[in-house]
C-alpha positions as a Markdown table, in Angstrom:
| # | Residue | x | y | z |
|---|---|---|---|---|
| 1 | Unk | -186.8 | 51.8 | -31.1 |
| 2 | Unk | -190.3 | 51.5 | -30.7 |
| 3 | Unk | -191.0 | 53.7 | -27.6 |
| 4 | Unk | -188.6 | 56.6 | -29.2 |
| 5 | Unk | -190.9 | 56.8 | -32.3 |
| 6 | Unk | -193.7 | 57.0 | -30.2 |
| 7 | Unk | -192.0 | 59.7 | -27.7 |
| 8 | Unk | -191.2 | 61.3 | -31.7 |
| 9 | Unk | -194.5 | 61.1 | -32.3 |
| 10 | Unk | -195.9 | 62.8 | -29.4 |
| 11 | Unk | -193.2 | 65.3 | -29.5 |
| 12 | Unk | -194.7 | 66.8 | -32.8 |
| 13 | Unk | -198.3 | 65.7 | -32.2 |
| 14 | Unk | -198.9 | 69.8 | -31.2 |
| 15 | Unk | -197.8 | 71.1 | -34.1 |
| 16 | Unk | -199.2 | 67.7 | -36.5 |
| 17 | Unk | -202.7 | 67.9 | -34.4 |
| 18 | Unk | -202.9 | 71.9 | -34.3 |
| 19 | Unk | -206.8 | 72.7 | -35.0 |
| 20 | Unk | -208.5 | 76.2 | -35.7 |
| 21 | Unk | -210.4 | 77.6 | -32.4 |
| 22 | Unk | -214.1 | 77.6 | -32.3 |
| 23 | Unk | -215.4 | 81.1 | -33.5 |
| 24 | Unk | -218.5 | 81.9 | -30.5 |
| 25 | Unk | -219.8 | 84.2 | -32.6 |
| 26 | Unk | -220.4 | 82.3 | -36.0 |
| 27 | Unk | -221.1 | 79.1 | -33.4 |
| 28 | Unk | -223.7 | 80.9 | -32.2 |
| 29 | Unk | -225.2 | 82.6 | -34.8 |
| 30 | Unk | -225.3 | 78.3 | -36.3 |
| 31 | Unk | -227.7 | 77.6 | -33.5 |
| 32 | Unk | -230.0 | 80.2 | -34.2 |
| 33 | Unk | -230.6 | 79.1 | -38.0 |
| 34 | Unk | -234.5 | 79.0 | -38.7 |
| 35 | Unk | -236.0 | 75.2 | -38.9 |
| 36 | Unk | -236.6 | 74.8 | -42.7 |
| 37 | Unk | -236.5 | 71.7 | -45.0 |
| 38 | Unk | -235.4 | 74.7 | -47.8 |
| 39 | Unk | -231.5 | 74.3 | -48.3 |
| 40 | Unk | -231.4 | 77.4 | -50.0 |
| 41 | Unk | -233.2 | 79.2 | -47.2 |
| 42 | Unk | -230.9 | 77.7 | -44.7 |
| 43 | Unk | -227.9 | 78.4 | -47.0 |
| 44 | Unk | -228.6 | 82.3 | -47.1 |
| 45 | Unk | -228.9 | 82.8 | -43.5 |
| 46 | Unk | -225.8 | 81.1 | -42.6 |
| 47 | Unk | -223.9 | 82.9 | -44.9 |
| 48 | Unk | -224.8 | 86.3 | -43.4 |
| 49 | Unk | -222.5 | 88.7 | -41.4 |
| 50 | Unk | -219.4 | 87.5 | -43.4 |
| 51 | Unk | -218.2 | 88.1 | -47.0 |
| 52 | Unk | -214.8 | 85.8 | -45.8 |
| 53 | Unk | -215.8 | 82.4 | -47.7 |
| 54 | Unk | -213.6 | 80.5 | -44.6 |
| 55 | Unk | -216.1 | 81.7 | -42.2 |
| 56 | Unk | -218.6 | 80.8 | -44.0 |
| 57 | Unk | -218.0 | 77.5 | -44.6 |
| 58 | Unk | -216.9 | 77.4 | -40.6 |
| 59 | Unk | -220.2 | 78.1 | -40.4 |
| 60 | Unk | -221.8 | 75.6 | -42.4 |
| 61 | Unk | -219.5 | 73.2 | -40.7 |
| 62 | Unk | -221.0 | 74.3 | -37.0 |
| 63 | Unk | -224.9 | 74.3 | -38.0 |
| 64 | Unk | -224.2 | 70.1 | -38.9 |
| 65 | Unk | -222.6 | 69.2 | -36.4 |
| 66 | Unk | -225.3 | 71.1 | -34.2 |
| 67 | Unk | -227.7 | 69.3 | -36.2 |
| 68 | Unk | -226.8 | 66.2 | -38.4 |
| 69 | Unk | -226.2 | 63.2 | -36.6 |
| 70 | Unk | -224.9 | 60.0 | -37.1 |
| 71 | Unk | -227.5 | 56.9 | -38.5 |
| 72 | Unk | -226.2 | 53.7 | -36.7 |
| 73 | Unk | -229.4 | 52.2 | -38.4 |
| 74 | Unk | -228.2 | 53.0 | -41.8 |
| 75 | Unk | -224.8 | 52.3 | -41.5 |
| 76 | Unk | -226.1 | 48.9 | -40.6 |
| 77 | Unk | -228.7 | 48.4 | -43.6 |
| 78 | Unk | -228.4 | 45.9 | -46.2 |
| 79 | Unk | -229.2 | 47.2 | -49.8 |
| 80 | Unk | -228.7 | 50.9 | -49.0 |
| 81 | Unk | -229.7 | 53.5 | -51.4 |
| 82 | Unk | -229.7 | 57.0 | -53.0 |
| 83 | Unk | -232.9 | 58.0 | -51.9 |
| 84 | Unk | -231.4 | 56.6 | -48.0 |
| 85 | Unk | -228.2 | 59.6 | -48.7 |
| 86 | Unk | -230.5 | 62.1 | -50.4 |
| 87 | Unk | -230.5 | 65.6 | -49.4 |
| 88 | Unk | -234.1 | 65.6 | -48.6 |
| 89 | Unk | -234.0 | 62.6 | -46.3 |
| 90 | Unk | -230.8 | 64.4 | -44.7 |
| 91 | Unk | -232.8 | 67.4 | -44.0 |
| 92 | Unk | -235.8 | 65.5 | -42.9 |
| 93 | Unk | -234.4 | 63.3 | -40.2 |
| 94 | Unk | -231.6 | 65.1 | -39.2 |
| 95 | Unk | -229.5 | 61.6 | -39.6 |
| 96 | Unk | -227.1 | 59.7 | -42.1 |
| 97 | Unk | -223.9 | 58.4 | -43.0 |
| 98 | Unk | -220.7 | 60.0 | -44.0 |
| 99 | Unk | -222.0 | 60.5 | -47.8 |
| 100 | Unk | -225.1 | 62.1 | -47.0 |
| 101 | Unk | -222.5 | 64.3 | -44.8 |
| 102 | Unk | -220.2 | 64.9 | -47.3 |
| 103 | Unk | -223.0 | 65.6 | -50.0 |
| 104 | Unk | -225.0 | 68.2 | -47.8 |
| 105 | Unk | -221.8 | 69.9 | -47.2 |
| 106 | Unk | -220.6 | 70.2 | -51.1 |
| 107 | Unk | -224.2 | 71.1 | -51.6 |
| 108 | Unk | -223.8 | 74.2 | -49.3 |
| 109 | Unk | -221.2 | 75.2 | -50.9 |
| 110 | Unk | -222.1 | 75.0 | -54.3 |
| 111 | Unk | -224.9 | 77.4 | -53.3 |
| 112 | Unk | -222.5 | 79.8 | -52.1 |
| 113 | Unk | -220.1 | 79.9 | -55.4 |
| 114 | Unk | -217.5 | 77.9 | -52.9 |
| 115 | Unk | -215.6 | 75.1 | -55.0 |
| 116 | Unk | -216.0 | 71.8 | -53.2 |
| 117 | Unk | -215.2 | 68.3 | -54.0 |
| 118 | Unk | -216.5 | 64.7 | -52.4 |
| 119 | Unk | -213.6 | 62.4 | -51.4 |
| 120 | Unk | -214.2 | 59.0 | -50.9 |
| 121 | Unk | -211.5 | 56.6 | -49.1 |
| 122 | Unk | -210.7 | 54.8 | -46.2 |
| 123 | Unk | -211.3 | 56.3 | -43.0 |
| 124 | Unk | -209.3 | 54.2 | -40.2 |
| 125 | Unk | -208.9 | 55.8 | -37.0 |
| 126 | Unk | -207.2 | 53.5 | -34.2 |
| 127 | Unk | -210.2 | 52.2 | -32.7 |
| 128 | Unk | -211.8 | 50.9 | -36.2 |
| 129 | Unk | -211.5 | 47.2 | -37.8 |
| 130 | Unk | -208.3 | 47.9 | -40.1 |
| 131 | Unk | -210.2 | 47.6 | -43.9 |
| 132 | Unk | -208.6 | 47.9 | -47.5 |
| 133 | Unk | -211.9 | 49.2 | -49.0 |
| 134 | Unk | -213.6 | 52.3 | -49.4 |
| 135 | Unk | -215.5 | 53.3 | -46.6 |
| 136 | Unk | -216.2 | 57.0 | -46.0 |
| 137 | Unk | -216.4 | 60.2 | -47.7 |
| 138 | Unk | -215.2 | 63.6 | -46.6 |
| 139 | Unk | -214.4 | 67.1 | -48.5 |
| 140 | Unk | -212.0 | 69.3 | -50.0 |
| 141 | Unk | -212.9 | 72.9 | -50.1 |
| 142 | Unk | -211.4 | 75.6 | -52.1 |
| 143 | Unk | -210.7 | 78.6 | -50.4 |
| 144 | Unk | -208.0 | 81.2 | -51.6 |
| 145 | Unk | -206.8 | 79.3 | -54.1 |
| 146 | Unk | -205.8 | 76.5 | -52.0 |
| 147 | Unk | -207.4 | 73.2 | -50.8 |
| 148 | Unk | -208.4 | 72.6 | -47.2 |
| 149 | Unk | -209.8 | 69.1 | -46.4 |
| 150 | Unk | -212.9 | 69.2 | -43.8 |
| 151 | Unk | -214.9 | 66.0 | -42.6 |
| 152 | Unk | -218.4 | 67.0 | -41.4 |
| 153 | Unk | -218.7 | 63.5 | -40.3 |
| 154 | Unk | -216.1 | 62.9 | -37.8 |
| 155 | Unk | -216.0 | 66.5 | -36.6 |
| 156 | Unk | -219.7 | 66.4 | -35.3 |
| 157 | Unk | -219.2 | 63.7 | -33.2 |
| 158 | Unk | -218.5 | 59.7 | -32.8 |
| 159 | Unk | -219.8 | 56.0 | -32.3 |
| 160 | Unk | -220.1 | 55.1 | -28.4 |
| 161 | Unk | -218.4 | 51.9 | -28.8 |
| 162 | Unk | -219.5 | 50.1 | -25.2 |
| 163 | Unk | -223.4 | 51.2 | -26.7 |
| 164 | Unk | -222.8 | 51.2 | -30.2 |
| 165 | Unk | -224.8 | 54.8 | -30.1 |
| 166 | Unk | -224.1 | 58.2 | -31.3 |
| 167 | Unk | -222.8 | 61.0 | -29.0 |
| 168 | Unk | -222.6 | 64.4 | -30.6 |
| 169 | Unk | -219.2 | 66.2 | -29.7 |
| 170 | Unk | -217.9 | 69.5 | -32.4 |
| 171 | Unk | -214.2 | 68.6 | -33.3 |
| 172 | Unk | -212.0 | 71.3 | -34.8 |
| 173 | Unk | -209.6 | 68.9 | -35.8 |
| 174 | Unk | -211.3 | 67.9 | -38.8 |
| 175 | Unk | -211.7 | 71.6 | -39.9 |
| 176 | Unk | -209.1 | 72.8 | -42.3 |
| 177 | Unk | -207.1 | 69.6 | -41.1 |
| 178 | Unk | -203.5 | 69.7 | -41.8 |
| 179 | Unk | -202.6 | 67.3 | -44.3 |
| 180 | Unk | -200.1 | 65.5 | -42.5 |
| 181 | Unk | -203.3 | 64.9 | -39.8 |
| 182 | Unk | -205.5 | 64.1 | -42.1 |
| 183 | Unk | -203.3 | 61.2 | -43.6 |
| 184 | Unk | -203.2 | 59.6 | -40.5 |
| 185 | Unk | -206.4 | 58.1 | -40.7 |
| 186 | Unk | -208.0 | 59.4 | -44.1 |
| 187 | Unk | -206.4 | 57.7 | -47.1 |
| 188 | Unk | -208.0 | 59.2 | -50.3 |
| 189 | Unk | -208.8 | 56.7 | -53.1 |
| 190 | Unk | -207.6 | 59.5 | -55.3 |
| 191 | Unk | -203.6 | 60.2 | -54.6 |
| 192 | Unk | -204.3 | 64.3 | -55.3 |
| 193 | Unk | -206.0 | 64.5 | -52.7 |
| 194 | Unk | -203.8 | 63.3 | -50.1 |
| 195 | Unk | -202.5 | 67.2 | -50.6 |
| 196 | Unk | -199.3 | 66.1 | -49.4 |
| 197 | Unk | -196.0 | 66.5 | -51.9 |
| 198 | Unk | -195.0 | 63.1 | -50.9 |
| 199 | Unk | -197.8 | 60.8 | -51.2 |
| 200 | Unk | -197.8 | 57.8 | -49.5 |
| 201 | Unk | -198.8 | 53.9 | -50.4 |
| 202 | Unk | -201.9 | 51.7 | -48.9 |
| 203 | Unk | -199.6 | 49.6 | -47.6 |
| 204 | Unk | -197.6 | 52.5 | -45.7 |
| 205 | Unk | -201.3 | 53.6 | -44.6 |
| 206 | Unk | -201.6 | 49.8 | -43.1 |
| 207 | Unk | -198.0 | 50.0 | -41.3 |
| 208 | Unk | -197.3 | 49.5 | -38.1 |
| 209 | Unk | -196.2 | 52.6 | -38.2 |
| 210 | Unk | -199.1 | 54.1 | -39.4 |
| 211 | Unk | -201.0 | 52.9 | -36.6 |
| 212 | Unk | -199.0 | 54.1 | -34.2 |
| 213 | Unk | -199.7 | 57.4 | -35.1 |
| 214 | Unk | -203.6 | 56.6 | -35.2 |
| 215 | Unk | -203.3 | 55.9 | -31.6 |
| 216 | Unk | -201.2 | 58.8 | -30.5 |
| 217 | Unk | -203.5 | 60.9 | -32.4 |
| 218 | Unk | -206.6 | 59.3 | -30.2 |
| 219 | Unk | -204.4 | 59.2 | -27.2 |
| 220 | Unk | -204.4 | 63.6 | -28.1 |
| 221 | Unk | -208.0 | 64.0 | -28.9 |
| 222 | Unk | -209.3 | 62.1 | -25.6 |
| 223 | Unk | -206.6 | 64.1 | -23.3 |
| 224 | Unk | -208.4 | 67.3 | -24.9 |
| 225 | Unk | -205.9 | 68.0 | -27.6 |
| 226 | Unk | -202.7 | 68.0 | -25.2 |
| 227 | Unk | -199.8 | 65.8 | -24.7 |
């Protein structure tokens, strides 16, 4: 039984895993945004060339993970603070954690009339100590009238587990992720924002099951997003 739910799960993983392509263009016109600690100034450019509110925030989503990385440091640092998250310490170093992520991305949003929420939960992918507390923070965004869930975080790149470093890497799957991806390995503290019509429990999220998916899922992304 085991090996036919994971042949089940690998089955489906193209349509579960299915992730938006990466527009050259608006990638492009990302890496030429102007150096300036202004998030307004920054804002503005990127939101040139395109009145479609999904490009936009496509765009928004390229220029972090182009620039924003990880903070090993900081996710390491006893008695953390606000001022460590802040926007302007964000903009400054270029590093942070998954809520100064999260906040910068809301925050470029909000500047561009987007809706935008902050979701904390439990982000548990296969290769992370399993943990029932909160410990990351990702978005919803609004666009249409409907909510697409986006982590800035995760999609600009990952922890180099043999150096315990950060390597950059853009990763469409956490763009306008499906909901039935995302549940994999981001369980909302929130229910809503599971955006699923069945929700599922903590203890479903901590299944065996559960984690077989997590590892399929890694098993797609480091084959390059085939089976």
């Amino acid at each position: 039984m085991k090996y036919f739910l994971m042949f089940l799960f690998i089955l489906i993983a193209s349509s579960v895993y299915a992730t938006e392509p990466v527009d050259s263009v608006r990638y492009a016109y990302a890496k030429k945004a102007p150096k300036t600690l202004e998030l307004e100034v920054l804002v503005n450019y990127l939101k040139k060339g395109t009145k479609d509110n999904k490009k936009i925030v496509e765009t928004f989503f390229y220029w972090i993970a182009l620039n924003i990385q990880y903070d090993v440091k900081l996710r390491d640092k006893v008695g953390l603070t606000m001022e460590d998250v802040s926007l302007d310490s964000v903009l400054l170093k270029k590093k942070t954690i998954c809520s100064g992520y999260s906040a910068l991305f809301q925050k470029m949003c909000i500047l561009s009339n987007i809706e935008c929420e902050i979701i904390n939960g439990i982000g548990q992918n296969y290769l992370i100590k399993q943990t029932y507390k909160t410990n990351h923070a990702w978005n919803a965004v609004k666009i249409d009238d409907k909510w697409h869930l986006i982590d800035t975080t995760w999609g600009s790149g990952g922890i180099d587990s043999s150096t315990n470093s950060y390597k950059s890497a853009l990763d469409m799957s956490y763009f306008f992720t499906a909901a039935t991806s995302s549940i994999i390995d981001h369980f909302p503290e929130d229910k809503q924002w599971q955006l699923l019509d069945n929700t599922i429990s903590l203890n479903q999220f901590h299944s065996k099951t559960w984690n077989a998916k997590r590892l399929v899922k890694l098993n797609y992304q480091l084959n390059g997003g085939k089976n």
